[in-house]
N, C-alpha and C positions, 0 to 999 in steps of 0.2 A: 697527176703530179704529187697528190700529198705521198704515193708509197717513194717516189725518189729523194723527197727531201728527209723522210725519215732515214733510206740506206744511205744518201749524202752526210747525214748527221752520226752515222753508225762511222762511216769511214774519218771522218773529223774526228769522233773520240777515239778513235783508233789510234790517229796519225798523236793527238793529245797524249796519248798513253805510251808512244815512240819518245816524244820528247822528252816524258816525266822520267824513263828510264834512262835516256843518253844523261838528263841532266843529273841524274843520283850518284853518278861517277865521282861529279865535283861539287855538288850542292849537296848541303841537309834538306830533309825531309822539309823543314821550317820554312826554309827559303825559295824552294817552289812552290811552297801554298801560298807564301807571301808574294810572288809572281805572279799566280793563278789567279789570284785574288785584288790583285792591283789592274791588271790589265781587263778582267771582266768588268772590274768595277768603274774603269773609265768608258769603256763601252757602252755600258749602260746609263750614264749620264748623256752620252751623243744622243742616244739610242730614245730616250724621255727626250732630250732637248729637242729634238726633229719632232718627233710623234704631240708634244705640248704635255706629258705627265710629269705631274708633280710628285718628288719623292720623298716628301713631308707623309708619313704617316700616322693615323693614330692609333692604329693596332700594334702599337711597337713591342708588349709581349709577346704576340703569336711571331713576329719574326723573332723577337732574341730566342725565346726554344726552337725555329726553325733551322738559325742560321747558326747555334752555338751546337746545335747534334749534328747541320749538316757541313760544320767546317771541322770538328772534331773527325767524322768520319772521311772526310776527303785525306786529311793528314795519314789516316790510315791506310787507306786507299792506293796514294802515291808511297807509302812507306812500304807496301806488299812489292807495287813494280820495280822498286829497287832492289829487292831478296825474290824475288818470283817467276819463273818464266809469267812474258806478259800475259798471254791465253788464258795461265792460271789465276793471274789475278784479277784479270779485268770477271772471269767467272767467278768468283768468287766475291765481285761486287754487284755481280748481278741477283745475288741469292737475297736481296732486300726484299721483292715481291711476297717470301715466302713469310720472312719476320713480316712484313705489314700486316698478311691474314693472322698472323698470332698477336700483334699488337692489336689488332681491331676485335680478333675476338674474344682478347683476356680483358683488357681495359675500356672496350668503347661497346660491350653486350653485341658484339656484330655475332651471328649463328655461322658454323660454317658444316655448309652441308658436305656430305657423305666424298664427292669427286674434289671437294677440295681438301677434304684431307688427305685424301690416296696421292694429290697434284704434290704437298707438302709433306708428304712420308717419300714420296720421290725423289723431290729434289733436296732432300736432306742423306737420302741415300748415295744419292751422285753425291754430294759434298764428301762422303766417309770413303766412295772408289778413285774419287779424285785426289785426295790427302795419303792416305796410307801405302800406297804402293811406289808412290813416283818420288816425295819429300825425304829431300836431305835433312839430317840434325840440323845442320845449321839452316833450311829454310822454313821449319818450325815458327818460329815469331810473324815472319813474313805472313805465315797461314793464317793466324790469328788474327793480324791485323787486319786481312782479305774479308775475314768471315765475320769482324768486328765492322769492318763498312758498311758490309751489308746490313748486317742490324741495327748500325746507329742511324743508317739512311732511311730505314724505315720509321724510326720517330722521326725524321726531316717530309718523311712524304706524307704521313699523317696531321703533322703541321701545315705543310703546304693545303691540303685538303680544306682544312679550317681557313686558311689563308682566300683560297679561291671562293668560299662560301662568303666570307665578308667582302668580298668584290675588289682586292687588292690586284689591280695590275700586274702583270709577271715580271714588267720591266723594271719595277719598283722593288719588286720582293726578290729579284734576283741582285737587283743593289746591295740591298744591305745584305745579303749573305755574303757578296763580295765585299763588304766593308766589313765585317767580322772577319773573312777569312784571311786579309792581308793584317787585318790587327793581329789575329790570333798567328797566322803565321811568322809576322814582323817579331812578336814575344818571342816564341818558338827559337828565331833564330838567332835572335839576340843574347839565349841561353846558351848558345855554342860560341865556334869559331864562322866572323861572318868571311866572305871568299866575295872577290871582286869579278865577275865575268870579263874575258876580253869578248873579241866582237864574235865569234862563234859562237860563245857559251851561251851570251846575252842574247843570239837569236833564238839559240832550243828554249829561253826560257821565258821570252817573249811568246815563243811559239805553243808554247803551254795554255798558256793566257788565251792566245789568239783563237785554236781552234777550239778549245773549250768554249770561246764563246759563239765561236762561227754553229758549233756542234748545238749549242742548247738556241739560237735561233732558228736553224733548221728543223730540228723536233717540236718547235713550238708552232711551224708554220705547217707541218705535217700532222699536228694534233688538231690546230683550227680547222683546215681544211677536210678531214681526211677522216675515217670510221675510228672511233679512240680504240678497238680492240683489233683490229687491223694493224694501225700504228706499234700500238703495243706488242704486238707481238713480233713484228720486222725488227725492234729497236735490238732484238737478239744479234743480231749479225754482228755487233759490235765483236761480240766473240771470235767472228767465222776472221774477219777482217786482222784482228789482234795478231789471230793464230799466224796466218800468213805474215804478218811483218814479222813476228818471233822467227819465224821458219827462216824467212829471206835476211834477217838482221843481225840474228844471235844463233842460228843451227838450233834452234828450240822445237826441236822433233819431238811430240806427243807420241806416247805410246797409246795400241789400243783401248788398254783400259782408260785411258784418259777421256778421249773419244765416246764411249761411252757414258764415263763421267758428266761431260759435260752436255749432253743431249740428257740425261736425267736431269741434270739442273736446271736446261732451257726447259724440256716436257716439263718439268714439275712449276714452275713460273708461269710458263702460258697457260695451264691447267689451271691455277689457282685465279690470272686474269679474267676467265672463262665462267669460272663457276662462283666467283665473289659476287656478292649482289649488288647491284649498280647502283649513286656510282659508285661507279672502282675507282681506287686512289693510284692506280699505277700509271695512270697519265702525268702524274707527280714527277716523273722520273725528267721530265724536261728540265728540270730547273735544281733538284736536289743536290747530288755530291760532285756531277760530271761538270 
């Protein structure tokens, strides 16, 4: 069961990453993270209240750098699927695994041997066949913002890391990132013009919320259960899934080189999970930006 709940969890962020898009039509960027971020966060208040955890913590540093890089990078995140075929962005957010082995080996003395840097010269390669040939002028920012997720996630998974060594709860630590996130997103939109949903809009954006959290339960129960590098490396399919709603949704037909593209990004990500010395922080990815 744990490899189904991880592709169950792949298909949730998937269908999450359908919504974030329908909603960008008529929401800011701000106001679906303050969505995302409000409905996670009552979730997990149920979620402690059944289980008996208390979400009093005293490591409240390790969450504020968890939860302020990994609600900074979600904004991002959903700001790419608004400018992006989805395929591309949710790839694009995948390429965190590779900034984590450079986060750990520049600032945390982690060595990184010979197969994970060829893993990291890989999927940094896909990132340059997947940008240059297919990117409109105008989907330039969206790019950045793709590729800024993934590296601000990776300081969100190396915090997490810290997080799980001090024996913090997931239910707890995925709280308050959802309590930043609906702050930071509530500011965010409060900077614009805010827009009222009628009853359509307010269920894509409910729906945000909702499978994001269905998504990060299910990978959590597939991480407990289940080989962490096993998991981790299913949790790709996110991509395979994306692609297909883009195709069926929006006619967002990848060209070859895309394709390519992003099999360099997955190889170079599972390669890096592979050859990082345990543990690996990419179990991280349960609870970080999605």
């Amino acid at each position: 069961m744990p490899a189904f709940w991880m592709i169950a969890s792949c298909f949730l962020f998937a269908c999450m990453g359908v919504c974030v898009k329908l909603a960008s039509g008529a929401f800011s960027t701000g106001e679906i993270v303050f969505w995302r971020g409000l409905v996670s966060m009552l979730m997990m208040v149920g979620l402690a209240a059944s289980r008996g955890i208390g979400l009093k913590t005293p490591h409240w540093k390790m969450h504020l750098s968890r939860s302020v890089s990994g609600s900074i990078a979600l904004g991002c995140y959903f700001f790419a699927i608004g400018l992006l075929p989805l395929a591309t962005a949710v790839t694009l957010n995948y390429t965190s695994p590779l900034f984590v082995a450079l986060v750990l080996a520049l600032f945390f003395g982690e060595r990184l041997r010979g197969p994970a840097v060829l893993a990291i010269l890989a999927g940094f390669a896909g990132v340059v066949v997947l940008l240059r040939p297919t990117l409109q002028p105008e989907q330039w920012l969206g790019a950045l913002a793709g590729l800024a997720s993934g590296a601000l996630a990776s300081l969100a998974y190396v915090s997490l890391r810290e997080l799980g060594r001090a024996g913090e709860p997931e239910v707890r630590t995925v709280f308050w990132f959802s309590v930043m996130t609906s702050a930071m997103g509530l500011a965010w939109a409060l900077a614009g013009e805010l827009h009222r949903p009628d009853a359509g809009q307010l269920a894509t954006l409910l729906g945000v919320g909702l499978f994001g959290g269905l998504a990060q339960l299910a990978m959590t129960r597939s991480y407990r259960y289940g080989r962490t590098v096993v998991s981790a490396n299913l949790s790709y399919a996110t991509v395979i899934f994306a692609s297909l709603f883009g195709m069926l949704l929006w006619d967002e037909i990848m060209p070859a080189s895309s394709w390519l593209a992003v099999g360099l990004i997955v190889a170079g990500a599972i390669g890096v999970s592979l050859a990082t010395p345990k543990p690996s922080p990419l179990p991280a990815r349960a609870a970080a930006t999605d």
